[in-house]
N, C-alpha and C positions, 0 to 999 in steps of 0.2 A: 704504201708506195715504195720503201725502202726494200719489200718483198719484191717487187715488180721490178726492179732495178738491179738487183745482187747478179751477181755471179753466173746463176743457175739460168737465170731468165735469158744471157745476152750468150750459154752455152748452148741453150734451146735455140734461141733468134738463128744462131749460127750454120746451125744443123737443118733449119727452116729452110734457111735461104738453098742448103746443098741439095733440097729435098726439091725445090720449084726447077734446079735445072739438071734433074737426073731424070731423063724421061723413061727408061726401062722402070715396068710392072715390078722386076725382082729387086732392082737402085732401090726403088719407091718405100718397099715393104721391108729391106735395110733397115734406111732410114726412121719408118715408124717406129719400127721394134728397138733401134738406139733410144729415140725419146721415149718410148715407156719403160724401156729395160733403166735406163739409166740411176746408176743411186745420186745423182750429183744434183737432181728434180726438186723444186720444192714442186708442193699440190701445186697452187697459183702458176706457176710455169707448165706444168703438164698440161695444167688444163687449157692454157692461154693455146699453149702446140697444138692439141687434140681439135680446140676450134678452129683452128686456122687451119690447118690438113683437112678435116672433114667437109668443113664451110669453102674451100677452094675447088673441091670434089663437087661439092653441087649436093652433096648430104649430109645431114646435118641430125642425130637422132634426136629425140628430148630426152633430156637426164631431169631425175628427180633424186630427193634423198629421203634414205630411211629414218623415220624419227629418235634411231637411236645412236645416227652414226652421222659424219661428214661426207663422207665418200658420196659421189654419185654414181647413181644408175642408169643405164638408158632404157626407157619405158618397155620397151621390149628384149624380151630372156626369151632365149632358146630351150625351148621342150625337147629331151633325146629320149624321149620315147617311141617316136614313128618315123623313125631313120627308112631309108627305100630299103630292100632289104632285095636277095638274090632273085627269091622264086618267093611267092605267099606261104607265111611261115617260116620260112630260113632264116641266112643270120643277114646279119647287115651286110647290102654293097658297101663295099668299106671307098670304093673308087667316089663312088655319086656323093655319099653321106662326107667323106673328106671334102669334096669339092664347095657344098654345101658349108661345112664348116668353117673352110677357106675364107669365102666370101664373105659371112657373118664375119668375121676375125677382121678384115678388112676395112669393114665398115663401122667398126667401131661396138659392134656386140660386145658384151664382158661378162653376162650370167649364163652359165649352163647348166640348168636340171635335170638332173639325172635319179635316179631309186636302184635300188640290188635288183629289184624283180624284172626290168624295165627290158626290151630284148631277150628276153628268159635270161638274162644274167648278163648280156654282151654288152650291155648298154656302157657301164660303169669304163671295164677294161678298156673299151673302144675309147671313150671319149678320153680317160688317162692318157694312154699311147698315142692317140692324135696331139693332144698337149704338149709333150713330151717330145715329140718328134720336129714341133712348129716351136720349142723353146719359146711357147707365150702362159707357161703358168702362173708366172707372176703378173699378169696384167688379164685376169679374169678372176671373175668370182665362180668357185663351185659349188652348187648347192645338191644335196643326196640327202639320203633319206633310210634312218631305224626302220627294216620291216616289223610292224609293230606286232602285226600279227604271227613271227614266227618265235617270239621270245617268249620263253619256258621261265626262266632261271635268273638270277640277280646278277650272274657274271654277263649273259646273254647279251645287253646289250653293246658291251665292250670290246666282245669276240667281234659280234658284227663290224662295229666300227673300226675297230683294227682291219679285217680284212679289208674293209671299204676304202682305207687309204693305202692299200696296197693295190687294188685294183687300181684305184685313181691313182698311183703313183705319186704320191704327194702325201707330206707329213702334218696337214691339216685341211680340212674344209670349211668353206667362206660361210654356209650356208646350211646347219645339218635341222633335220627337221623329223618329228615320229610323224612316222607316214600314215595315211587313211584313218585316222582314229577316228574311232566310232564307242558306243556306250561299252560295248563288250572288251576290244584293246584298251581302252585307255583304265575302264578299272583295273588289269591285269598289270600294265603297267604299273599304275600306284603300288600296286602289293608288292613289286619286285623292286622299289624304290627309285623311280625313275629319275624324281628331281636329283639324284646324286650322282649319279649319273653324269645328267648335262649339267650339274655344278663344277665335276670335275673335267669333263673335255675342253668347257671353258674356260675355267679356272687353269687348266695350263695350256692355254691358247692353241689347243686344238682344234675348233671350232671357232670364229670371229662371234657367229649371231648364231641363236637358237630359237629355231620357232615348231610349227606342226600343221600338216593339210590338215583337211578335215571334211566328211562326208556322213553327217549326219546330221541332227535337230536342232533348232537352234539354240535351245533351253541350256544343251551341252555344249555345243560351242561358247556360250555365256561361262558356264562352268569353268572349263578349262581354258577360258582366255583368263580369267580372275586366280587360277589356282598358282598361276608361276609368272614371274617376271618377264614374259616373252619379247624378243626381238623383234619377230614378225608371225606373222601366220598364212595359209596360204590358203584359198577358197575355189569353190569352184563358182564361177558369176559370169553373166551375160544377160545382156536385154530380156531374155526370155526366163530366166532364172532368181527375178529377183526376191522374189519370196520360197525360196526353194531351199534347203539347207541354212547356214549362216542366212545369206541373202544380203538383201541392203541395210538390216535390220544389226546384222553379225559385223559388215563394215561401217558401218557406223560408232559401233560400239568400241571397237580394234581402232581408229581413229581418236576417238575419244580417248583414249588411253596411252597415247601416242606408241602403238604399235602397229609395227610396216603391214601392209598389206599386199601379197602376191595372187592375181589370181590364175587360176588356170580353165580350162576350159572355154575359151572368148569364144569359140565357133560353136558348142558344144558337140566336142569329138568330130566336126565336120559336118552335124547333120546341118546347119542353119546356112552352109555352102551347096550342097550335095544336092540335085536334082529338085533345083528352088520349083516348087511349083509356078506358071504362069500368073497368079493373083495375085504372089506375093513379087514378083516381076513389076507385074504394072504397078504396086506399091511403090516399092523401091525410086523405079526409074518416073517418081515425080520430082521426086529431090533434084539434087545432084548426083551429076554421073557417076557413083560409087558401086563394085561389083557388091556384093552378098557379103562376102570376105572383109570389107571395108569398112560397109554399114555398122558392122557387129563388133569390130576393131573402135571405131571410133567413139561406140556408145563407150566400152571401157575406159578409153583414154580418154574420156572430157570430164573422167571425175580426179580430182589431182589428191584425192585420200586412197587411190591405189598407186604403188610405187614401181611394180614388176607386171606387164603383163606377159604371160608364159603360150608361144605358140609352138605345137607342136607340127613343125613344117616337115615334108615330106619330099618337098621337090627344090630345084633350085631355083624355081618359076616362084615357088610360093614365099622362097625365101627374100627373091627381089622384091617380091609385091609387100612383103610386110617391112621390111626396112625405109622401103620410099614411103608406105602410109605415116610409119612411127618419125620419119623426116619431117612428115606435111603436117599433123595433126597438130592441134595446139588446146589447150585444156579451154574448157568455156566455150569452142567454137559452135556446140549443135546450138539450134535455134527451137522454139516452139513448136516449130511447123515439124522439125525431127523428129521430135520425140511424143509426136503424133501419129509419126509416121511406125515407130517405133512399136505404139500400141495397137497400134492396128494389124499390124502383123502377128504379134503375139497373140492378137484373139483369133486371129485366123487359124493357129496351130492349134490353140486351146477347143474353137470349134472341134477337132478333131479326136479328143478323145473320148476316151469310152466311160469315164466315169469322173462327173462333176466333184472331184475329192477336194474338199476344202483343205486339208488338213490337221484338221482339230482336233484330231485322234480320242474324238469320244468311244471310238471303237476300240479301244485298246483300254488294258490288256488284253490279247488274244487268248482264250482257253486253253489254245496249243500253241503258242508263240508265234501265230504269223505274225509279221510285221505289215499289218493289213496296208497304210497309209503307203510303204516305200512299195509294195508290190504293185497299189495300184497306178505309183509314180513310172512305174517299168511299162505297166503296162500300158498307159498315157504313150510314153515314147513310145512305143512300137508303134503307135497307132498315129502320132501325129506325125514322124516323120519318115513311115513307111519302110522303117530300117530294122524289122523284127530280128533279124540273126545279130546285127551289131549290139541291139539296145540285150538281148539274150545273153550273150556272150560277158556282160557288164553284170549282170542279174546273175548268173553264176558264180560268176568269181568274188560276189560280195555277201548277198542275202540269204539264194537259195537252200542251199545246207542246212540250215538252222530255223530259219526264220521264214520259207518257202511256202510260196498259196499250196503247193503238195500235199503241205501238213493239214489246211483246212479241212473238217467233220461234217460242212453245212449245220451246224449244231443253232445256227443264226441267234446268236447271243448279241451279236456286234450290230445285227441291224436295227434290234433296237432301240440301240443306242446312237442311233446316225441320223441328225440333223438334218442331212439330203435326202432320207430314207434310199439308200442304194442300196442293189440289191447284189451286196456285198460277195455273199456263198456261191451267186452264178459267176460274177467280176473275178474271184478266186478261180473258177472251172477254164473260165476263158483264158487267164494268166500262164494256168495249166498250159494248153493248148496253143498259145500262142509263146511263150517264152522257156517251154520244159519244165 
């Protein structure tokens, strides 16, 4: 009570009040940026400001907190990976993507995800210099990301990180994380001593929280959520994904340990938005009037053991649509009848693909290192959601190389070893053929 009464509270009330009769957009956004800039703030007063601005707006996001911190978050972070960009392939409209970023800033957004690779590199500097330009880097969280897969060398990860707050212009990050680890980076990193890494960035509060994505098994995601004291972790999860990497199996476990859970991919990459077939139409619109985009938003957010969900918006249509849902949504809300609704769509895509993979991976080891189980996961997408160049383009930049149905001998070792008796060396040819 005596927090709610000091000083700070009735410096905020004051600035409130200047804020309800200054009707210009640019008075307005003044105003906000005085109460969050402010050092004169306790928490309890910002936040009491932040509801009352937002709640008189008519928006209102849901904030949640990581189990390792106070600070809230609001359940939706901004993805700056699929900024509009000039022409397909150029660099960022920097006009559309600012406007976009505007907007989020306005409405009360505060997490931005960003990686080195992200924009072929423009992503990091972009979002920096927008920062910097709106004078709001102290009232966001950034999170980026170790390329895990470009480090050689024990200094390697340092170099990177140095630059990376150079890009971002800023002498720490809220949010740093080894990116895409998978069985092959993250051994790499242990040998180059990674925990010392993120001992020392945090250790001299370069980094607030240290966590790491993750795109692979779940046996290793186990592994390396047990091997280091993590902050958070970040997953890729959706209604259609629950048993798919981590899964719901991976947030459970990260839960249980009381570490934050970010995910990303809620639409996956757009396909469960993009050219809904008509059946899953008539699905949908039994419910409630909810587009695609909605449906798939909602399932994440009614679970309150994830803390961030990460949308990679592209428009400013899409950016309004996700801030009013993360307004409306409230955790607990879907019903029985939803998440019926839910599995019935899922088996409609799963009809779709070409090869019944349980993933039990009796077929591994491969004689030549395919990675049978994730190929025939690539090749499932291409086929369930008719996006063979997208789901290709993802199979490149991850598996192919190394671990690629290419490499297959038809030697048929693995089939008999397969439960579903698939006839794996053809599922290989076709992979060929449909994904390069």
């Amino acid at each position: 009570m005596a927090d709610f009464m000091s000083r700070s509270v009735i410096f905020h009330l004051i600035l409130f009040l200047q804020y309800l009769f200054l009707y210009t957009a640019e008075k307005k956004r003044v105003i906000t940026t005085n109460i969050r800039n402010s050092k004169k703030k306790s928490k309890s007063a910002r936040y009491l400001i932040e509801y009352i601005i937002y709640a008189k707006r008519g928006e209102m996001l849901q904030y949640r907190n990581f189990p390792s911190g106070d600070e809230r978050y609001p359940i939706l972070g901004f993805g700056c990976m699929r900024f509009p960009t000039l022409t397909e392939g150029s660099g960022i409209d920097r006009q559309r993507a600012e406007e976009m970023l505007d907007y989020a800033l306005e409405k009360g957004v505060n997490y931005f995800d960003t990686a080195w690779p992200y924009h072929d590199g423009e992503s990091e500097p972009f979002l920096g210099r927008f920062l910097e330009e709106r004078k709001a880097r102290n009232r966001v969280n950034i999170a980026t990301k170790l390329p895990s897969w470009l480090i050689r060398r024990k200094e390697d990860p340092m170099s990177f990180f140095l630059q990376q707050l150079e890009r971002l212009r800023t002498d720490h990050v809220d949010h740093y994380l080894l990116h895409s680890l998978n069985s092959h980076t993250w051994n790499h990193l242990i040998k180059v001593g990674i925990f010392d890494f993120l001992d020392e960035i945090q250790g001299r509060g370069h980094a607030k929280m240290v966590g790491f994505s993750f795109h692979d098994e779940y046996s290793l995601f186990r592994e390396i959520l047990e091997s280091y004291p993590w902050d958070f972790c970040q997953i890729q999860y959706n209604f259609l994904d629950t048993d798919y990497q981590a899964g719901l199996r991976g947030l459970k476990l990260a839960a249980s340990k009381k570490i934050g859970v970010v995910v990303s991919e809620p639409l996956r990459g757009g396909c469960i938005t993009r050219q809904v077939p008509p059946e899953i139409m008539a699905i949908w619109n039994e419910g409630a009037a909810y587009s695609p985009a909605e449906w798939a938003l909602r399932y994440v957010w009614d679970d309150s053991r994830i803390q961030v969900v990460l949308s990679g918006m592209r428009t400013l249509e899409e950016v309004e649509e996700n801030i009013r849902i993360a307004s409306e949504v409230r955790t607990g809300s879907l019903g029985e009848e939803d998440f019926e609704r839910y599995i019935r769509v899922s088996r409609f895509y799963e009809q779709r693909q070409k090869a019944l993979c349980s993933g039990c991976r009796y077929c591994m080891p491969c004689t030549q290192g395919v990675a049978i189980p994730e190929v025939l996961h690539f090749l499932n997408e291409a086929c369930m959601f008719r996006n063979p160049e997208g789901t290709a383009d993802l199979y490149h930049r991850t598996i192919r190389e190394k671990k690629g149905a290419q490499l297959c001998i038809s030697c048929k070792v693995c089939e008999r070893s397969c439960p579903q008796h698939l006839p794996i060396a053809d599922l290989m040819q076709e992979a060929v053929e449909v994904l390069g």
